[in-house]
C-alpha positions as CSV (number, residue, x, y, z in Angstrom):
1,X,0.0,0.0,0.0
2,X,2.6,2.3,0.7
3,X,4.6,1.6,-2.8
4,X,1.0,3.3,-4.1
5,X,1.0,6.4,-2.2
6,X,4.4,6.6,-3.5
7,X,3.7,6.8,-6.9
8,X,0.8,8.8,-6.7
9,X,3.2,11.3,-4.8
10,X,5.5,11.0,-7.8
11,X,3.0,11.6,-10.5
12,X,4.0,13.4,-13.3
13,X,2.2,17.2,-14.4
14,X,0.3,15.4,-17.2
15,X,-0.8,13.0,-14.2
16,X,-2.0,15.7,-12.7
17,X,-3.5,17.6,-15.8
18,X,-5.7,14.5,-16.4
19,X,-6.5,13.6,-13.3
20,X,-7.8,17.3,-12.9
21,X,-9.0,18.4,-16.0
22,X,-9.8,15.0,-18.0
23,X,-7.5,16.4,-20.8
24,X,-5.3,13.3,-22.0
25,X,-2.1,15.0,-23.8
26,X,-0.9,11.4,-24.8
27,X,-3.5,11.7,-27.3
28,X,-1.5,14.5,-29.2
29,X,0.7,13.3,-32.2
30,X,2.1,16.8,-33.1
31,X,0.4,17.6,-35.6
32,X,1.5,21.1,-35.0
33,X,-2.4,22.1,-36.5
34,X,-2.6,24.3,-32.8
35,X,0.4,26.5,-33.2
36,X,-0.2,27.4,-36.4
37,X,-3.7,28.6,-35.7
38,X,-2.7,30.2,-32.5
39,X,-2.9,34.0,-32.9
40,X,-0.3,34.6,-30.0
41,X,2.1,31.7,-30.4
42,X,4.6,34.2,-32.4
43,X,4.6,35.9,-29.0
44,X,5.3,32.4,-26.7
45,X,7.9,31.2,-25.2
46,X,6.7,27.6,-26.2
47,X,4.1,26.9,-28.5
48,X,1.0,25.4,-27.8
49,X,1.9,22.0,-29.7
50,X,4.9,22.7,-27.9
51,X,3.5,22.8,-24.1
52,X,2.0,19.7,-25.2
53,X,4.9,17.7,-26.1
54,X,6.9,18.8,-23.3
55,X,4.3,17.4,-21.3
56,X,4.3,14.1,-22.7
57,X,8.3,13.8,-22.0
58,X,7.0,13.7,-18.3
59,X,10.3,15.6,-16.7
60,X,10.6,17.7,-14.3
61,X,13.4,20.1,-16.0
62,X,10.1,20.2,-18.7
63,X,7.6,20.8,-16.3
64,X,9.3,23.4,-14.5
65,X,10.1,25.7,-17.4
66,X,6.5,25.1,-18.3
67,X,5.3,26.5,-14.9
68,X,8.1,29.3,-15.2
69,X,6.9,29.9,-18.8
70,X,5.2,32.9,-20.8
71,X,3.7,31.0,-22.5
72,X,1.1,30.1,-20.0
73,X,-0.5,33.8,-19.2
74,X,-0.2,34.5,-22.9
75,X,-2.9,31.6,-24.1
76,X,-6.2,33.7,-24.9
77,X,-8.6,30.7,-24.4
78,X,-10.0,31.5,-28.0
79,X,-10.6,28.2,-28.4
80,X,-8.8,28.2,-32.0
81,X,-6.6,25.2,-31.1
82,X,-9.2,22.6,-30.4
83,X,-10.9,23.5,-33.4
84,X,-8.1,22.9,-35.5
85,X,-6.9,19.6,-33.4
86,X,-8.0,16.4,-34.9
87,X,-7.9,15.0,-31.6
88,X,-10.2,17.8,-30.5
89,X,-7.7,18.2,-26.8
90,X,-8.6,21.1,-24.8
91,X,-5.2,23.2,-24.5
92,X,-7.4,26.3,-23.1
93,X,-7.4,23.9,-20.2
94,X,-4.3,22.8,-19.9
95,X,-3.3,26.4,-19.9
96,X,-5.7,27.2,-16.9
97,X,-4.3,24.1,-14.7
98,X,-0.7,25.2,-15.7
99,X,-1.2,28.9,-14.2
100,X,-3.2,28.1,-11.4
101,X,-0.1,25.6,-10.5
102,X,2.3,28.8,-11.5
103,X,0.7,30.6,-8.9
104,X,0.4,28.1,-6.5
105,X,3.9,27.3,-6.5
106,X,5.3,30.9,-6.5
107,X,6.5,30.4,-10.1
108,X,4.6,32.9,-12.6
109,X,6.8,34.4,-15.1
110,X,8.0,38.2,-14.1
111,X,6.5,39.4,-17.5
112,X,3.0,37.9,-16.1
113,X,2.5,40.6,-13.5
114,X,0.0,42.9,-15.2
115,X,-1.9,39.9,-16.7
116,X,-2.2,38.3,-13.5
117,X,-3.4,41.6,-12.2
118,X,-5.8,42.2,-14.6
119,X,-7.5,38.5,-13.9
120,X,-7.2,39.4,-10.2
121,X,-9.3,42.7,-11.0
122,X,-11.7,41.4,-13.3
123,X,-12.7,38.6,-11.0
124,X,-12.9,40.6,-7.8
125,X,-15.3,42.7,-10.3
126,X,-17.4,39.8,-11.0
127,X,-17.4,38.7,-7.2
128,X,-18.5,42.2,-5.8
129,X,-20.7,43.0,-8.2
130,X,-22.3,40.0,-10.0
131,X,-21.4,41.4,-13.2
132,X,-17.9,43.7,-14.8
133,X,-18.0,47.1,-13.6
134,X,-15.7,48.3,-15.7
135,X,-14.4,51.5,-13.7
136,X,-14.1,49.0,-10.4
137,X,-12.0,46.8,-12.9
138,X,-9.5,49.4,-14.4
139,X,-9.6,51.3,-10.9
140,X,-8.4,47.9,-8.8
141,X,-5.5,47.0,-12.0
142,X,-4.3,50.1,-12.1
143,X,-4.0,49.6,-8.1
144,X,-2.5,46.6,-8.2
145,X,0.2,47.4,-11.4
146,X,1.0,51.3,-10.7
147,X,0.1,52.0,-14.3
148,X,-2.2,55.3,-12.7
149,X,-1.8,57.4,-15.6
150,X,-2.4,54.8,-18.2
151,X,-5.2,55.8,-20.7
152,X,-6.6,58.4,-18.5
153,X,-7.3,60.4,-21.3
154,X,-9.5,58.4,-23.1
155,X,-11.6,58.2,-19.9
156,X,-13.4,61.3,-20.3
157,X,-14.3,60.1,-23.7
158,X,-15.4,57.3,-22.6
159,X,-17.8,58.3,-20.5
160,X,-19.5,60.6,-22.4
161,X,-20.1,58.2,-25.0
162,X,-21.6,56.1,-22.1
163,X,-19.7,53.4,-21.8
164,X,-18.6,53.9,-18.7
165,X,-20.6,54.1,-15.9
166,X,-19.8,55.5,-12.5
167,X,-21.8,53.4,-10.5
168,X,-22.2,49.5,-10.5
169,X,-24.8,47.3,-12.0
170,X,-25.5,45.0,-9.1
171,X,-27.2,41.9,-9.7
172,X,-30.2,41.0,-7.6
173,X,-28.4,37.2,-6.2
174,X,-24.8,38.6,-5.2
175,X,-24.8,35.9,-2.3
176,X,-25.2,33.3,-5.1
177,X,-21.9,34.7,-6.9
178,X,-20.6,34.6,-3.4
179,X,-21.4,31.2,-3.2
180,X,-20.2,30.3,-6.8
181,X,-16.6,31.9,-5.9
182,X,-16.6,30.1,-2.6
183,X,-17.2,26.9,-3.8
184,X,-14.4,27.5,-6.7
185,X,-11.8,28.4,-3.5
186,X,-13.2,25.0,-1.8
187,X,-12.2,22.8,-5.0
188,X,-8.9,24.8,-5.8
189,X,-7.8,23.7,-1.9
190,X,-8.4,20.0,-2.4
């Protein structure tokens, strides 16, 4: 029994990505069809076909660099690469359980920073509010990143075209948001 918990210990990252996310990446056979439709992967580190295969080496020198990657934060979840892969594998996922990991182990890239502090905005938005309140949102990053005097110009502009608005739309079930976000938190602990 003990030999077990040992190798469940020693499980590799795609282990893990499957066991999480029911995303097999053994099933990819490089076909390369996902870099080549990704709009970013010019801008990556590693491309997405890429991620993939250095998942399937399973070792750790991979996995780090992975985890310490661009890469990861860059991935815009447009959903082009599992149209385009014959094997239909959700990267977009893969991508999500590779940054939550990133953060988790204190290993997001230093280029990251005002990605990961837009996400941190945009979901405190959606858990305040119920919905993006876009002033909230670009209030909190620029909080969080220093950029204060970043497009302030266009503000003005903005709001006289009415699309901003000062005050929030709150929707009528916050507490079920609350509950939404708190059973996310929950999941991400086990």
């Amino acid at each position: 029994m003990s030999s077990h918990n040992n190798h469940n210990e020693s499980k590799t990252l795609a282990d893990k990505i499957l066991k999480s996310t029911q995303v097999s990446v053994a099933k990819c056979y490089q076909c390369g069809k996902c870099s080549a439709g990704c709009p970013v992967s010019s801008e990556m580190d590693y491309p997405p076909s890429m991620v993939i295969r250095m998942l399937q080496t399973r070792t750790p020198e991979n996995e780090e660099k992975l985890l310490r990657s661009k890469t990861i934060w860059l991935c815009l979840a447009c959903e082009m690469c599992i149209q385009r892969c014959p094997m239909e594998i959700d990267i977009p996922k893969v991508m999500d359980y590779l940054r939550e990991k990133s953060l988790k182990e204190n290993k997001a890239h230093e280029a990251s920073k005002d990605i990961i502090a837009f996400h941190k905005a945009f979901l405190d938005s959606i858990e305040k509010t119920g919905r993006l309140y876009e002033v909230g949102l670009i209030a909190d990053y620029k909080l969080r990143t220093f950029n204060l005097m970043q497009d302030v110009a266009i503000a003005p502009s903005m709001y006289m075209k009415g699309k901003l608005a000062i005050l929030p739309d709150m929707i009528k079930d916050r507490k079920g948001v609350a509950k939404i976000f708190s059973k996310t938190i929950k999941k991400k602990e086990e």
